[in-house]
Every structure is written in C-alpha cells, then in structure tokens.
Biopython code that builds the backbone (N, CA, C, O; Angstrom):
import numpy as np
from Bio.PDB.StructureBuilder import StructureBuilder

atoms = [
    (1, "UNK", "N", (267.630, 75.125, 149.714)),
    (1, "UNK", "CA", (266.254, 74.864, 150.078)),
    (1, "UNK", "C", (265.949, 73.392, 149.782)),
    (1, "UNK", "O", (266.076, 72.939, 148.644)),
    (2, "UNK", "N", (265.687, 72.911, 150.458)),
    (2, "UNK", "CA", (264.969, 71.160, 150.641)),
    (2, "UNK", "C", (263.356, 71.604, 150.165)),
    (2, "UNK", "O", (262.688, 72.638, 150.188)),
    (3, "UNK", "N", (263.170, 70.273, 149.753)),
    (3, "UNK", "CA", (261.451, 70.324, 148.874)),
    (3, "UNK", "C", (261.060, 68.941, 149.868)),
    (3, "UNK", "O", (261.953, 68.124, 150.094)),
    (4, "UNK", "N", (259.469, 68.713, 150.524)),
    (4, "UNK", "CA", (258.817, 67.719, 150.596)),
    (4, "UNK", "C", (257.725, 67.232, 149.533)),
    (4, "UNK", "O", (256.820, 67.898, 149.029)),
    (5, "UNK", "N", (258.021, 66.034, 149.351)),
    (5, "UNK", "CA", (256.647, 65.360, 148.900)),
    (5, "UNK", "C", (255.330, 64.703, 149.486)),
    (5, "UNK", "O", (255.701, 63.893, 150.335)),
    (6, "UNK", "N", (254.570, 64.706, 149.434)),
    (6, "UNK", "CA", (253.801, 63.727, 150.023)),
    (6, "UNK", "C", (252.742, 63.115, 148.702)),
    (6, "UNK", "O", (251.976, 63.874, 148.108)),
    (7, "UNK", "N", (252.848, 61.730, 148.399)),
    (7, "UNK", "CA", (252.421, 61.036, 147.338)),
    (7, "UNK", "C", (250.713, 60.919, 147.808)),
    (7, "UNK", "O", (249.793, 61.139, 147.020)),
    (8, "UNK", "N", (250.582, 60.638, 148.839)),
    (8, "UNK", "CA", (249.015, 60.361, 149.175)),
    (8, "UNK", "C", (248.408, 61.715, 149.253)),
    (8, "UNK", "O", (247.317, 61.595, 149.811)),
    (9, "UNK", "N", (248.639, 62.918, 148.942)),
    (9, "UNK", "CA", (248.271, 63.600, 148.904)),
    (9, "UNK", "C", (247.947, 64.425, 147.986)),
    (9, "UNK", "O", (248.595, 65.455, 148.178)),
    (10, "UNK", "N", (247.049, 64.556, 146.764)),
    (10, "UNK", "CA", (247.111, 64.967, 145.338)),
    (10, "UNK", "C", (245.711, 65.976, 145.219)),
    (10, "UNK", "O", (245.274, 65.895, 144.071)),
    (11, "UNK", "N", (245.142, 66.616, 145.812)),
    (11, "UNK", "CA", (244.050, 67.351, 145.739)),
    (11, "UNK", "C", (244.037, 68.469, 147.000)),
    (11, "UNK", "O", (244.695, 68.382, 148.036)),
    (12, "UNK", "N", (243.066, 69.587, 146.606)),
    (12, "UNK", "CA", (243.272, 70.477, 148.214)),
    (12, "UNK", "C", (242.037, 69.578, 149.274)),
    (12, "UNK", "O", (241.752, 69.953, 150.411)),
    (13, "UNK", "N", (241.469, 68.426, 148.632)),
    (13, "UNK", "CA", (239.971, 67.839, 149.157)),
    (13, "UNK", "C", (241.484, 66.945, 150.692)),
    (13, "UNK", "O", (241.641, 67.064, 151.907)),
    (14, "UNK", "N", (242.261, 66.076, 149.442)),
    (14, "UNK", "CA", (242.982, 65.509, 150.033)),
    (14, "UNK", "C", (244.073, 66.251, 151.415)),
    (14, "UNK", "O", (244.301, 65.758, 152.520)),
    (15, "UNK", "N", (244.441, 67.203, 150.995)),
    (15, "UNK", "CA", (245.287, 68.130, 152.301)),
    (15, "UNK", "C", (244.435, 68.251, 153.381)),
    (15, "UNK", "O", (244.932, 67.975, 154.473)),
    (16, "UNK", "N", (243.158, 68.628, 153.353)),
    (16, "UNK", "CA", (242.111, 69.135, 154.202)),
    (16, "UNK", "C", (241.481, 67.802, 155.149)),
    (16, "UNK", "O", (241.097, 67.905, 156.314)),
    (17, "UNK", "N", (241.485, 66.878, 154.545)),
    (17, "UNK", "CA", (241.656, 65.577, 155.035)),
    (17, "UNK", "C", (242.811, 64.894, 156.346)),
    (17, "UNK", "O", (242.740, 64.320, 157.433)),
    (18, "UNK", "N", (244.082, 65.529, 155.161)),
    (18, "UNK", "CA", (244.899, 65.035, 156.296)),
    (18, "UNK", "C", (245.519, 66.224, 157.410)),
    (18, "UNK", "O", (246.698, 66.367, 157.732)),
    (19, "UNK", "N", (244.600, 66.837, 157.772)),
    (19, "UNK", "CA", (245.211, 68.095, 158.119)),
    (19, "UNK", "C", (243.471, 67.964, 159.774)),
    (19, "UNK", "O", (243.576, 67.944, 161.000)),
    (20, "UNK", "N", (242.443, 67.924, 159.037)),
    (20, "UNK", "CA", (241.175, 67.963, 159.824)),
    (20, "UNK", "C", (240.910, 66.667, 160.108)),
    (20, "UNK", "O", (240.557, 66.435, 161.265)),
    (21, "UNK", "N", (241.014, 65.480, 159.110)),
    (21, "UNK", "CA", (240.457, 64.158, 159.484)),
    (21, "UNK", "C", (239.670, 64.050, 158.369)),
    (21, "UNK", "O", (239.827, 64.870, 157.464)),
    (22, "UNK", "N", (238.607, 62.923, 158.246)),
    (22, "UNK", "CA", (237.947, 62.315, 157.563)),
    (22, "UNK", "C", (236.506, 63.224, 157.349)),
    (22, "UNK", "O", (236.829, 63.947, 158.291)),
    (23, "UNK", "N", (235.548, 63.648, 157.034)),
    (23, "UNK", "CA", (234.121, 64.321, 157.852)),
    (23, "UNK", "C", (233.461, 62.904, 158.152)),
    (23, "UNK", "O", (232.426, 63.015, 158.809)),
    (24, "UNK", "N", (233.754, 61.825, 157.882)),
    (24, "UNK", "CA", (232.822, 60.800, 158.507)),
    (24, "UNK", "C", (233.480, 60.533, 159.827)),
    (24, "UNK", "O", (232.886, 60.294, 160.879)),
    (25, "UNK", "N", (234.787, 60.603, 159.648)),
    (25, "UNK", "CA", (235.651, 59.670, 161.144)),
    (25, "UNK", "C", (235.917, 60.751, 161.962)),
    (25, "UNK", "O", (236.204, 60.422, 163.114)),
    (26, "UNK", "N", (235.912, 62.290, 161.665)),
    (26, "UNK", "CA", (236.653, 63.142, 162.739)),
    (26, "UNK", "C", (235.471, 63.704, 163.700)),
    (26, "UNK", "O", (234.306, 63.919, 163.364)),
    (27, "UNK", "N", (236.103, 63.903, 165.073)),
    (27, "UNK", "CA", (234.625, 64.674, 165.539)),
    (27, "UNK", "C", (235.615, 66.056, 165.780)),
    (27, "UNK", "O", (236.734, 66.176, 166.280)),
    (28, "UNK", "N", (234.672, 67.021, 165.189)),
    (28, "UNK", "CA", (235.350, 68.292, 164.642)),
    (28, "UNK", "C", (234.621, 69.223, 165.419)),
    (28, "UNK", "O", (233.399, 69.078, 165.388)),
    (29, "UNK", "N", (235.248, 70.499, 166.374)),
    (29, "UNK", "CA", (234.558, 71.594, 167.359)),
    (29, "UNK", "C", (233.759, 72.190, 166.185)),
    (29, "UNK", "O", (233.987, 71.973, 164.995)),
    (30, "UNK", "N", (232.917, 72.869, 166.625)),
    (30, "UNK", "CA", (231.719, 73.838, 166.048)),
    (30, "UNK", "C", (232.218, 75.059, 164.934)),
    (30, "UNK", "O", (231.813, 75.403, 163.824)),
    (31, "UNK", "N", (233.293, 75.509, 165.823)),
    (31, "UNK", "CA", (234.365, 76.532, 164.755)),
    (31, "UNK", "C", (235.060, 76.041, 163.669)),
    (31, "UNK", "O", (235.508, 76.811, 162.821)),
    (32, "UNK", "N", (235.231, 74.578, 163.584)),
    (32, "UNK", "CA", (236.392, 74.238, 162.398)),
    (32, "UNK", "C", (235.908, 73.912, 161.284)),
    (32, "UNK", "O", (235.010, 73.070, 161.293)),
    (33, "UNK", "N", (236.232, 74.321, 160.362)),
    (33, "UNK", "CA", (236.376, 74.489, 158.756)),
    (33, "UNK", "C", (235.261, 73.155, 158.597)),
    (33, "UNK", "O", (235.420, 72.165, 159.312)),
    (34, "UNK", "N", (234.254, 73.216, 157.711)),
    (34, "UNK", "CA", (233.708, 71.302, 157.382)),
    (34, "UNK", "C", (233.828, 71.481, 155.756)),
    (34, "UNK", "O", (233.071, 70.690, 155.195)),
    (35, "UNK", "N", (234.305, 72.009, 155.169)),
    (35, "UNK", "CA", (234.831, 72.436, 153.936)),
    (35, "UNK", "C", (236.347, 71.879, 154.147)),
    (35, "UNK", "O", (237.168, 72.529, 154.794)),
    (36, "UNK", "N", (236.621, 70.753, 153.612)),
    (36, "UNK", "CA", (237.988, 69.934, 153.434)),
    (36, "UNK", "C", (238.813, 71.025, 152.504)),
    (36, "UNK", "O", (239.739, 71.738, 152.892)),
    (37, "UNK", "N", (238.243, 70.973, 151.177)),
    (37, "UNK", "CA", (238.185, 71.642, 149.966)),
    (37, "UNK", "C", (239.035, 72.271, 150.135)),
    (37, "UNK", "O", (240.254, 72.109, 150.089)),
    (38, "UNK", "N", (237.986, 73.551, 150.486)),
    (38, "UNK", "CA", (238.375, 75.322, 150.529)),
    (38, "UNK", "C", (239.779, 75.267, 151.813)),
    (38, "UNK", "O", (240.794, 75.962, 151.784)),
    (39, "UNK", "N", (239.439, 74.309, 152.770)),
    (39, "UNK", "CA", (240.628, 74.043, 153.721)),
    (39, "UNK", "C", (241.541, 74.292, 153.238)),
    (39, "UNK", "O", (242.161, 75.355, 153.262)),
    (40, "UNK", "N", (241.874, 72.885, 152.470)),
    (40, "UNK", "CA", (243.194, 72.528, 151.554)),
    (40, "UNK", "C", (243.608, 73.667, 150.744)),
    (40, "UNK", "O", (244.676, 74.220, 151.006)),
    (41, "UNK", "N", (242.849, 74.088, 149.756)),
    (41, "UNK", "CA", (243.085, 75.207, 149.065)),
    (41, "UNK", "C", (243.629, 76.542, 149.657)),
    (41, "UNK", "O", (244.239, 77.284, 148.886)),
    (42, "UNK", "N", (243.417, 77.019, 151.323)),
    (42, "UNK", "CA", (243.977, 77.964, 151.706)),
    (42, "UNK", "C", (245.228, 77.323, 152.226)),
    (42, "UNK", "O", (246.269, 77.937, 151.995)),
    (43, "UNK", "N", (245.302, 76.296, 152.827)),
    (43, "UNK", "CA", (246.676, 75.775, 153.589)),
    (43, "UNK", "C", (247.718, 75.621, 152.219)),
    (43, "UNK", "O", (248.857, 76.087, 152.229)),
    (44, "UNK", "N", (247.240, 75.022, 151.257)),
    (44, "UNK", "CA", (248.161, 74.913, 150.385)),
    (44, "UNK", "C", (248.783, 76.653, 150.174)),
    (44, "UNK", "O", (249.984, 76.917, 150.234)),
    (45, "UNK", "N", (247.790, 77.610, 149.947)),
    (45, "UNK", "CA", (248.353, 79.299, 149.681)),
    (45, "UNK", "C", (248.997, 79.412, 150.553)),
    (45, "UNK", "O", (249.991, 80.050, 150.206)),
    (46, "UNK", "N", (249.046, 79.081, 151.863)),
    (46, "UNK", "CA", (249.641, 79.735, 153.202)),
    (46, "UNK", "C", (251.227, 79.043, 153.597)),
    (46, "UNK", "O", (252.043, 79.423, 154.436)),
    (47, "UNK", "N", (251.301, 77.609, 152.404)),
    (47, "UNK", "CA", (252.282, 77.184, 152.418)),
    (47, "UNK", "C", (253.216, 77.529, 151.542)),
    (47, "UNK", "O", (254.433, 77.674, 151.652)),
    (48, "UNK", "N", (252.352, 77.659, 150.507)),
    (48, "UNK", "CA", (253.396, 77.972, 148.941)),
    (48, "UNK", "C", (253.568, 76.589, 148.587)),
    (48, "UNK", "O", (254.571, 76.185, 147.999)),
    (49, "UNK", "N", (252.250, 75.582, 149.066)),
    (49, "UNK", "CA", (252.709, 74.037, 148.359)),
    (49, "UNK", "C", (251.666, 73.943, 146.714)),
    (49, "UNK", "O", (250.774, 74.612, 146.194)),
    (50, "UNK", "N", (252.208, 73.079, 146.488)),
    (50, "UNK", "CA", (251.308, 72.434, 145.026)),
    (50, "UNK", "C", (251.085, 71.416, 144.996)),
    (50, "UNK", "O", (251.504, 70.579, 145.796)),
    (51, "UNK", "N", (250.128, 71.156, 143.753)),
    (51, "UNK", "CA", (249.620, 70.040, 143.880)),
    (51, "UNK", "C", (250.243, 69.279, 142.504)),
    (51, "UNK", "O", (250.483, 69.955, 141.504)),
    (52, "UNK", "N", (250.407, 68.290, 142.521)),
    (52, "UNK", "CA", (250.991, 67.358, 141.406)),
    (52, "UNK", "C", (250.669, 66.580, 141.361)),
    (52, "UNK", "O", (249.993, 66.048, 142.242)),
    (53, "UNK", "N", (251.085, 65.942, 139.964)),
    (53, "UNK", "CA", (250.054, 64.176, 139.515)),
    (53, "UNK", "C", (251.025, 63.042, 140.938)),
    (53, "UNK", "O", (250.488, 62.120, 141.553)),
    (54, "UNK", "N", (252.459, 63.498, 141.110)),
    (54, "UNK", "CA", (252.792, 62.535, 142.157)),
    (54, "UNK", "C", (253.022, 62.868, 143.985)),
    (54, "UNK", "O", (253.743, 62.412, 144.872)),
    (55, "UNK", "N", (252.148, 63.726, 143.899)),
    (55, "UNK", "CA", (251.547, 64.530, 145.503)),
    (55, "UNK", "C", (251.869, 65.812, 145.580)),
    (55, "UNK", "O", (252.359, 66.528, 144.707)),
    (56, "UNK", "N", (251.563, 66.069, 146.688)),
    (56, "UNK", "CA", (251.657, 67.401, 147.381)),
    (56, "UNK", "C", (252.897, 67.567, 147.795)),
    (56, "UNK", "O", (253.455, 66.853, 148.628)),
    (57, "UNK", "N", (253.624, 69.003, 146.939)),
    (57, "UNK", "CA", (254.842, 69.985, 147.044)),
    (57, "UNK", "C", (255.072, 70.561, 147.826)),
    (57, "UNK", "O", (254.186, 71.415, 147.788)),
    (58, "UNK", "N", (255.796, 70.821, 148.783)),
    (58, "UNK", "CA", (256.156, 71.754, 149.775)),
    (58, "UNK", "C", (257.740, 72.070, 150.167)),
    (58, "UNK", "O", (258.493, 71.155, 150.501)),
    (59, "UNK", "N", (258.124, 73.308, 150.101)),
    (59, "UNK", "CA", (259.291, 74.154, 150.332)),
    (59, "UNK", "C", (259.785, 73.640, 152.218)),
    (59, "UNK", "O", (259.212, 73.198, 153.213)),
    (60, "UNK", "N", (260.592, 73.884, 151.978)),
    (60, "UNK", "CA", (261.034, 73.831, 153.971)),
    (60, "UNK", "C", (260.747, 75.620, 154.387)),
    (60, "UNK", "O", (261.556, 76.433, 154.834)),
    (61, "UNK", "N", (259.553, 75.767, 154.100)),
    (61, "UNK", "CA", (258.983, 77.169, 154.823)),
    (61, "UNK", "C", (258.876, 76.753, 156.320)),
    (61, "UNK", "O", (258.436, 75.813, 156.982)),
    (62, "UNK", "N", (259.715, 78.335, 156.567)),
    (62, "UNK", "CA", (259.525, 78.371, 158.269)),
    (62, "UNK", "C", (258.088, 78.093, 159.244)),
    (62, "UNK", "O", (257.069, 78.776, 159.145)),
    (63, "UNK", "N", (258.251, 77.045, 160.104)),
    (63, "UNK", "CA", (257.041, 76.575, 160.599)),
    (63, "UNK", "C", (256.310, 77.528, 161.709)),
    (63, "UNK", "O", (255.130, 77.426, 162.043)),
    (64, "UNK", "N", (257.299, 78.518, 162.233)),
    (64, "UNK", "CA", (256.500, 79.712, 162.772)),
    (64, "UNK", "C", (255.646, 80.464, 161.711)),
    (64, "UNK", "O", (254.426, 80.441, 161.878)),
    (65, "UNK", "N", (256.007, 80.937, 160.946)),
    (65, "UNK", "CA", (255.632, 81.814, 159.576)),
    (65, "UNK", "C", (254.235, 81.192, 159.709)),
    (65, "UNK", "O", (253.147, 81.596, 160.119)),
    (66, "UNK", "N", (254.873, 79.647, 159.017)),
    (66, "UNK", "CA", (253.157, 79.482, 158.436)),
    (66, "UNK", "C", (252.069, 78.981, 159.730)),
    (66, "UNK", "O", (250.904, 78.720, 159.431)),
    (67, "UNK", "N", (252.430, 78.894, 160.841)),
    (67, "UNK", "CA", (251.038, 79.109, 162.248)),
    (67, "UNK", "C", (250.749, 80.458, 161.834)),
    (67, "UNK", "O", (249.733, 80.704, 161.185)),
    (68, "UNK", "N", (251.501, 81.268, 162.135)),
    (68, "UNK", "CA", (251.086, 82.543, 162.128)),
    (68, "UNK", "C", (250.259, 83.016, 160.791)),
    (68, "UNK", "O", (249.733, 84.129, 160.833)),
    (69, "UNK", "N", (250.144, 82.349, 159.800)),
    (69, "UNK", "CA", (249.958, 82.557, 158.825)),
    (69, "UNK", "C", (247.982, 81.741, 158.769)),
    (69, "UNK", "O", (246.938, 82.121, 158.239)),
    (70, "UNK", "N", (248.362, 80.538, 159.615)),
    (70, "UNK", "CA", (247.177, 79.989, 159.384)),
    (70, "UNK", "C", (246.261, 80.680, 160.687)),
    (70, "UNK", "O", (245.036, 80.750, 160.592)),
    (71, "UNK", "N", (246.874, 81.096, 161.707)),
    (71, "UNK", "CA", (246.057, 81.356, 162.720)),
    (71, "UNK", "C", (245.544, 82.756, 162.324)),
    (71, "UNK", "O", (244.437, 83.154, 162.685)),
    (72, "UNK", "N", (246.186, 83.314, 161.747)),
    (72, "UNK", "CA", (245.414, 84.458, 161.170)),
    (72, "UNK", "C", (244.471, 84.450, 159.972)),
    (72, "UNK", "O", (243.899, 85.512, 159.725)),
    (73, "UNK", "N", (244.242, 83.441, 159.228)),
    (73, "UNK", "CA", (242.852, 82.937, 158.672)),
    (73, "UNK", "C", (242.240, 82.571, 159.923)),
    (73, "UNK", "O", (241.462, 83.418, 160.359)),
    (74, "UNK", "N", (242.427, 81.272, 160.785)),
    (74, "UNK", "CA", (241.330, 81.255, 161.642)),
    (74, "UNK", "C", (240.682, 82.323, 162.484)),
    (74, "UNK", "O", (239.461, 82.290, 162.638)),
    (75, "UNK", "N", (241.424, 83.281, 163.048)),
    (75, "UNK", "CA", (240.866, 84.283, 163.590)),
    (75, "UNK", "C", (239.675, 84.921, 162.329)),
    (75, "UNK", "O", (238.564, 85.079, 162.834)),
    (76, "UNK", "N", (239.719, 85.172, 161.321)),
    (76, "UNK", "CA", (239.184, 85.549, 160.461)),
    (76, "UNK", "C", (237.737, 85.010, 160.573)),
    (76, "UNK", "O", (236.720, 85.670, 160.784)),
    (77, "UNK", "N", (237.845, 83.780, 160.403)),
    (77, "UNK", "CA", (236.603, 82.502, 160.526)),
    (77, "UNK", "C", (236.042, 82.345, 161.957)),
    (77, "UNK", "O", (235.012, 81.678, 162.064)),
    (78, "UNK", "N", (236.571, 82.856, 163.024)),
    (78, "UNK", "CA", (236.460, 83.325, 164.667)),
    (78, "UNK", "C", (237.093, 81.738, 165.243)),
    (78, "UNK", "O", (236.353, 81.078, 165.972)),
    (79, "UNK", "N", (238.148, 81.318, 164.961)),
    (79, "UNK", "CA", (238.510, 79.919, 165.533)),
    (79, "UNK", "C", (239.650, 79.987, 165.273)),
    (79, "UNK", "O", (240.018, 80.401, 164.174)),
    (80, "UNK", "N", (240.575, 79.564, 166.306)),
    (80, "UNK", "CA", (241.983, 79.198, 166.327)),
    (80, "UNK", "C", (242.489, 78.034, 166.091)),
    (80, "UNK", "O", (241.996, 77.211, 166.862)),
    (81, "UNK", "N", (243.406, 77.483, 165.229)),
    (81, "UNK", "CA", (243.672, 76.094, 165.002)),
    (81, "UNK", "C", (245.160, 75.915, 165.203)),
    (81, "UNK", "O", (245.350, 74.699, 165.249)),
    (82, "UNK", "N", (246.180, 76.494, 165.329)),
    (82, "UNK", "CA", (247.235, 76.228, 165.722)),
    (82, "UNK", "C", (248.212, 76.894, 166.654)),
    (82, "UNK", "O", (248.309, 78.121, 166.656)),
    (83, "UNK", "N", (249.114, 75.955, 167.636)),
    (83, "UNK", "CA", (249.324, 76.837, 168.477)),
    (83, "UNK", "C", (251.079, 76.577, 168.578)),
    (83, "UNK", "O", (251.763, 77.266, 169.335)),
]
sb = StructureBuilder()
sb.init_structure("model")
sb.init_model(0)
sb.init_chain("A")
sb.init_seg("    ")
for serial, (resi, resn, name, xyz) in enumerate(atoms, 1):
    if name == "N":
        sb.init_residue(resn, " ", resi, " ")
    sb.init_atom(name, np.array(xyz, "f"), 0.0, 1.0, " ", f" {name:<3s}", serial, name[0])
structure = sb.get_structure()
C-alpha cells in the first residue's frame, strides 16, 4: 500500500477548500455543501485520510469505492458531486 501526503492541507476547513473552492472565489450550484468544514470532515471519513501537523494522509483507496462512497452522501443532501 502507497500513502499520499498533501502538506497544504492540515484541517477538514482546509480539504473542503480544496475539494469545493474558496466560499469567496467559488461560484458554487444551490445543492453544494457551503459548509467547507463538515465537507472536509466527511470526505476525510469516506477516504480513511487524516489529518496531521505535516498535511493531509491518504491510503491509495480505490477511486471507484470512494465516488461511490461520496455520491452516496450527496444523494443524501439531494445533490450529486461526482461522476
């Protein structure tokens, strides 16, 4: 198993960011998450990543798995985000 890092990335505020955009710079549909936060915090569960003092942890989890994984939160929230 291979591990990623990502150093600019150290909070679930921060994942939700780079995942949705900025809330000042992104123009975001009516359905999508405006909670960076709570974003980050589920994408990180749906990944099995962590958070660390030198970024964000992540496994080489199968990238079908986790759409399927996130599109079934969005259906939840009535919005689809990955395809």
């Amino acid at each position: 198993m291979t591990y990623h890092i990502n150093p600019g990335i150290r909070t679930p505020e921060d994942l939700g960011i780079a995942y949705l955009g900025s809330p000042h710079t992104a123009v975001v549909p009516p359905k999508c998450p405006t909670d960076r936060a709570e974003y980050g915090r589920r994408l990180a569960k749906a990944e099995g990543g962590i958070f660390t003092p030198f970024g964000y942890l992540t496994s080489n989890k199968d990238e079908e798995e986790l759409k399927c994984q996130m599109n079934a939160h969005a259906k939840d929230k009535g919005a689809i985000f990955l395809s």
